[in-house]
C-alpha positions as CSV (number, residue, x, y, z in Angstrom):
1,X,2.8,-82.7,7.3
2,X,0.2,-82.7,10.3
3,X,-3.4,-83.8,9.7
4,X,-4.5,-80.3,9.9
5,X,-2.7,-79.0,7.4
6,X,-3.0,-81.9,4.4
7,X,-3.9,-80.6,1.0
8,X,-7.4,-81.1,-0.1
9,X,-7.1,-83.6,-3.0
10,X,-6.9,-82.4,-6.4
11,X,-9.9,-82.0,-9.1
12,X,-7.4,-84.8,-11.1
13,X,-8.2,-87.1,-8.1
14,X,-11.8,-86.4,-7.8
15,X,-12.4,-86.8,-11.1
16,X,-10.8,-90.4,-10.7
17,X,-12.4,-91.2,-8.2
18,X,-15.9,-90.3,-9.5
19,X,-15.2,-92.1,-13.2
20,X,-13.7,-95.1,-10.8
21,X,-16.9,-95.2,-8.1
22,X,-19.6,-95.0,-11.2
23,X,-17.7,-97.4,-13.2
24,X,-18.5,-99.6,-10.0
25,X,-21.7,-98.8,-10.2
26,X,-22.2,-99.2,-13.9
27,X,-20.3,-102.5,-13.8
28,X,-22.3,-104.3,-11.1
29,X,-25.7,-102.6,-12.4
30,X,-24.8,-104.2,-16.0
31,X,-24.0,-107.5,-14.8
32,X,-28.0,-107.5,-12.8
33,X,-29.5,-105.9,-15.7
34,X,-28.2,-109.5,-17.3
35,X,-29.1,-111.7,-14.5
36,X,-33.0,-111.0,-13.4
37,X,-35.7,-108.3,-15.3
38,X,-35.2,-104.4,-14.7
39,X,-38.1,-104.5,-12.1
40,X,-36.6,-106.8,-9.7
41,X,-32.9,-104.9,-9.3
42,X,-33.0,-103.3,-6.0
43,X,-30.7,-100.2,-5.2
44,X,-29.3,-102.4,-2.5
45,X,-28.4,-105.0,-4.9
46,X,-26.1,-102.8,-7.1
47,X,-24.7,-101.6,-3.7
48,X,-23.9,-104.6,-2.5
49,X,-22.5,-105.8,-5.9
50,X,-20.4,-102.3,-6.4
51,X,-19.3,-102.3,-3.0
52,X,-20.1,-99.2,-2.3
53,X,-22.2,-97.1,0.4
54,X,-25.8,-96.0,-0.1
55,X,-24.6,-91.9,0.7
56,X,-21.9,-92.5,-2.4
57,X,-24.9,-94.1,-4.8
58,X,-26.9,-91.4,-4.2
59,X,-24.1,-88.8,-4.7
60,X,-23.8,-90.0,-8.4
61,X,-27.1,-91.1,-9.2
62,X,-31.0,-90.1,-8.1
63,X,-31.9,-93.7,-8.1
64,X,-31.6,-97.1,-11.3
65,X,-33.1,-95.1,-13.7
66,X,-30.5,-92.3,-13.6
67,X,-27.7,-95.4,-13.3
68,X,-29.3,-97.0,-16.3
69,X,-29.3,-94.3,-18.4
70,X,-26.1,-93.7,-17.5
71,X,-24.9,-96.8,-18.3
72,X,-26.7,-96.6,-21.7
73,X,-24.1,-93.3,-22.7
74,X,-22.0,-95.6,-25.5
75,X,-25.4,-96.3,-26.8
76,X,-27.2,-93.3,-27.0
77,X,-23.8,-92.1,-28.8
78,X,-24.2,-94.3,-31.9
79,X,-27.9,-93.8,-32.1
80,X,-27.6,-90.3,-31.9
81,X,-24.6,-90.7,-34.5
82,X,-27.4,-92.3,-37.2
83,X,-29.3,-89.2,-37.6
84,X,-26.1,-87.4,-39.4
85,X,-23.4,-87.6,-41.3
86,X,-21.4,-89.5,-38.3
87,X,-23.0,-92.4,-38.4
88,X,-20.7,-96.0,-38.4
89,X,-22.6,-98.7,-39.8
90,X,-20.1,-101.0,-38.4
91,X,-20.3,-99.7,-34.3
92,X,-24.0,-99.4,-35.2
93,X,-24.1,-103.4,-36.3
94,X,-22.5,-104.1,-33.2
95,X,-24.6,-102.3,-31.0
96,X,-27.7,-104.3,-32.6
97,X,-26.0,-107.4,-32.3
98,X,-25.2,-106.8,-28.6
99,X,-29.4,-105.8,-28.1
100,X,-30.0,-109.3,-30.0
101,X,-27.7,-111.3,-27.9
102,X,-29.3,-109.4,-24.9
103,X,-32.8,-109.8,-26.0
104,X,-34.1,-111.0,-22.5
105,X,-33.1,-107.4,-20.7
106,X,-34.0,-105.5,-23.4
107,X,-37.5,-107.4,-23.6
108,X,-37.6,-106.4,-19.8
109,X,-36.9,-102.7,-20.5
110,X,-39.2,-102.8,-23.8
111,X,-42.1,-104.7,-22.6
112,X,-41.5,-105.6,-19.0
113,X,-43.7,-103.7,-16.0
114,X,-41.9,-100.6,-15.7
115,X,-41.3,-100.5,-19.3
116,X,-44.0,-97.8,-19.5
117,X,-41.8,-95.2,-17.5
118,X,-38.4,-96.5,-18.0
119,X,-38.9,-96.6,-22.1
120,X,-40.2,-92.5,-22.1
121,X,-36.8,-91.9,-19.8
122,X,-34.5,-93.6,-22.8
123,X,-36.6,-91.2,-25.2
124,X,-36.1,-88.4,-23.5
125,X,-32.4,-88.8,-23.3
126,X,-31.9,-90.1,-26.8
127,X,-34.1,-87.0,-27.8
128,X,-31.5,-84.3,-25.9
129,X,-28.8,-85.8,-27.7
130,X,-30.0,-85.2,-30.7
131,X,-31.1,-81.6,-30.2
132,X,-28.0,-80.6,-29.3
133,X,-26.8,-81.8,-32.7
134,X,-29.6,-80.8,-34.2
135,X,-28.6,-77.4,-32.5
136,X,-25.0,-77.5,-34.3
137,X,-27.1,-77.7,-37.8
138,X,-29.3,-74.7,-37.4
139,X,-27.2,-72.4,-39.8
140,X,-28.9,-74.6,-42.1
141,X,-32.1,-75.0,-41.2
142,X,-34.9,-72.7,-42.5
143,X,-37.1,-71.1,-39.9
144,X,-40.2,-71.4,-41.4
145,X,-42.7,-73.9,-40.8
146,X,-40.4,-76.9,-39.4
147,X,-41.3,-78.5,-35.7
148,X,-38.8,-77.1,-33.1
149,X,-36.1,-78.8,-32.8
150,X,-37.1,-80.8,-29.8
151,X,-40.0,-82.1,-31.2
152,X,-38.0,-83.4,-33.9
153,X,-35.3,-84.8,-31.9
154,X,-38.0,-86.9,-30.1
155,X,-39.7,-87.9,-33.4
156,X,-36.7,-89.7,-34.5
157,X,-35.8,-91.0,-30.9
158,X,-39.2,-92.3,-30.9
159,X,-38.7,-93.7,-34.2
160,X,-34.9,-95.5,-33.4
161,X,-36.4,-96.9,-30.3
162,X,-40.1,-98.3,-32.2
163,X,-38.0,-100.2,-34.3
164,X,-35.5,-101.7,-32.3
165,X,-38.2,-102.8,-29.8
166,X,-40.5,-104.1,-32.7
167,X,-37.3,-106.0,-34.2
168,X,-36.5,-107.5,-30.7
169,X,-39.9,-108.4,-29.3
170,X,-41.8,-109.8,-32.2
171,X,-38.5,-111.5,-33.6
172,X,-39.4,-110.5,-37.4
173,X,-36.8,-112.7,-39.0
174,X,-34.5,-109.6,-40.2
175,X,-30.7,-109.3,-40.9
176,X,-29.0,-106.5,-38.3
177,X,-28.0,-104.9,-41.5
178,X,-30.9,-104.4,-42.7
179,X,-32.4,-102.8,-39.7
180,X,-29.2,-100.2,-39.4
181,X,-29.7,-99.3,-42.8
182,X,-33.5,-98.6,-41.6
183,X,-31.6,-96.5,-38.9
184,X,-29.8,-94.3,-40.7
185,X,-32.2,-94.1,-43.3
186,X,-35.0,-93.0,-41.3
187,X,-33.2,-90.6,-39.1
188,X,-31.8,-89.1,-41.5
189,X,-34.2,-88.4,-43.8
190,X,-36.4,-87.0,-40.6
191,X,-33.2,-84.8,-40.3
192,X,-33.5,-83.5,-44.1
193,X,-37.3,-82.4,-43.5
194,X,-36.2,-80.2,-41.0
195,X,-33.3,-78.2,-43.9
C-alpha cells in the first residue's frame, strides 16, 4: 500500500494512544507532585519526565491544574462514592491512608501558595461529580425549598475537603476510621436534607 493511500488509524488506536500519552503524563506529574511542592513543578518538568512534546501536553491538558485534576479521577470517585449508598469504607480507608502517607504534597496543595486557587479547582470538580449523582436521585427529591443541586454538591465537597485538610495539616491525633466514618456520615446526611 503506497503512502498516499494508508488508512487513517482507527478510533481503537486513538483511544490508546490518548489513555497511553496521559498515562505518561499522569505518571511523571505523580512522581513530581512527590518529589518538590505543587508550586515549583514546571510544565517543562512533566515534559521532560513524560517524554513527550509540549504541542501533545497541551492537546490533553490546558496546563498542571487540568493534569492534576486529572490525575486526582480515582479520588474524586470514592469521595464522591461517600455521599450515597456506594460508598466502600475499605477503598475509602485506603485513599486516607495514601493522603497520610503523602502528607507533604497534600500540605502543599492544602496550605502551600497556590493552595488558594488550586484547592477551589478540586471543589469544583468534586462538586460536578456529585451533582451528576445527585441528578440520578431527583425522582426523589422534593422541589420545594431545598438548595439546587449544585449548591448542595459543593456544600458537601467543601465539607469532604475541610476535613481531610484539617485532619492532615493540624495532625489531630485521629484513627483513618474514624475520619471515613465522619465522611460518609456527613455527606450523607447533607444528601438526606435535600429528600
Amino acid at each position: 500500500m503506497s503512502e498516499n493511500t494508508r488508512q487513517p488509524p482507527s478510533t481503537g488506536d486513538l483511544d490508546r494512544r490518548v489513555r497511553r500519552t496521559q498515562a505518561l503524563l499522569n505518571a511523571a506529574f505523580v512522581e513530581l507532585f512527590h518529589e518538590q511542592r505543587y508550586d515549583e513543578i514546571r510544565v517543562r518538568d512533566i515534559l521532560e519526565r513524560a517524554a513527550v512534546g509540549r504541542a501533545t501536553f497541551y492537546e490533553h491538558f490546558r496546563g498542571k491544574d487540568e493534569l492534576l485534576i486529572h490525575s486526582m479521577a480515582p479520588f474524586f470517585a470514592i469521595l464522591t462514592d461517600c455521599a450515597f449508598e456506594t460508598a466502600d469504607p475499605a477503598a475509602l480507608g485506603r485513599l486516607l491512608e495514601h493522603f497520610r502517607a503523602n502528607a507533604a504534597a497534600a500540605r502543599s496543595m492544602f496550605a502551600g501558595p497556590n493552595s488558594g486557587q488550586l484547592l477551589p479547582l478540586v471543589v469544583r470538580r468534586l462538586g460536578a461529580l456529585i451533582e451528576r449523582r445527585l441528578e440520578a436521585c431527583d425522582d426523589a427529591r422534593s422541589t420545594s425549598e431545598q438548595l439546587p443541586r449544585r449548591l448542595l454538591a459543593l456544600q458537601i465537597a467543601e465539607a469532604q475537603f475541610a476535613l481531610i485538610r484539617a485532619w492532615l495539616l493540624d495532625a489531630q491525633p485521629c484513627a483513618t476510621e474514624l475520619v471515613g466514618a465522619a465522611l460518609i456520615r456527613t455527606s450523607r446526611a447533607l444528601v438526606a436534607t435535600a429528600t
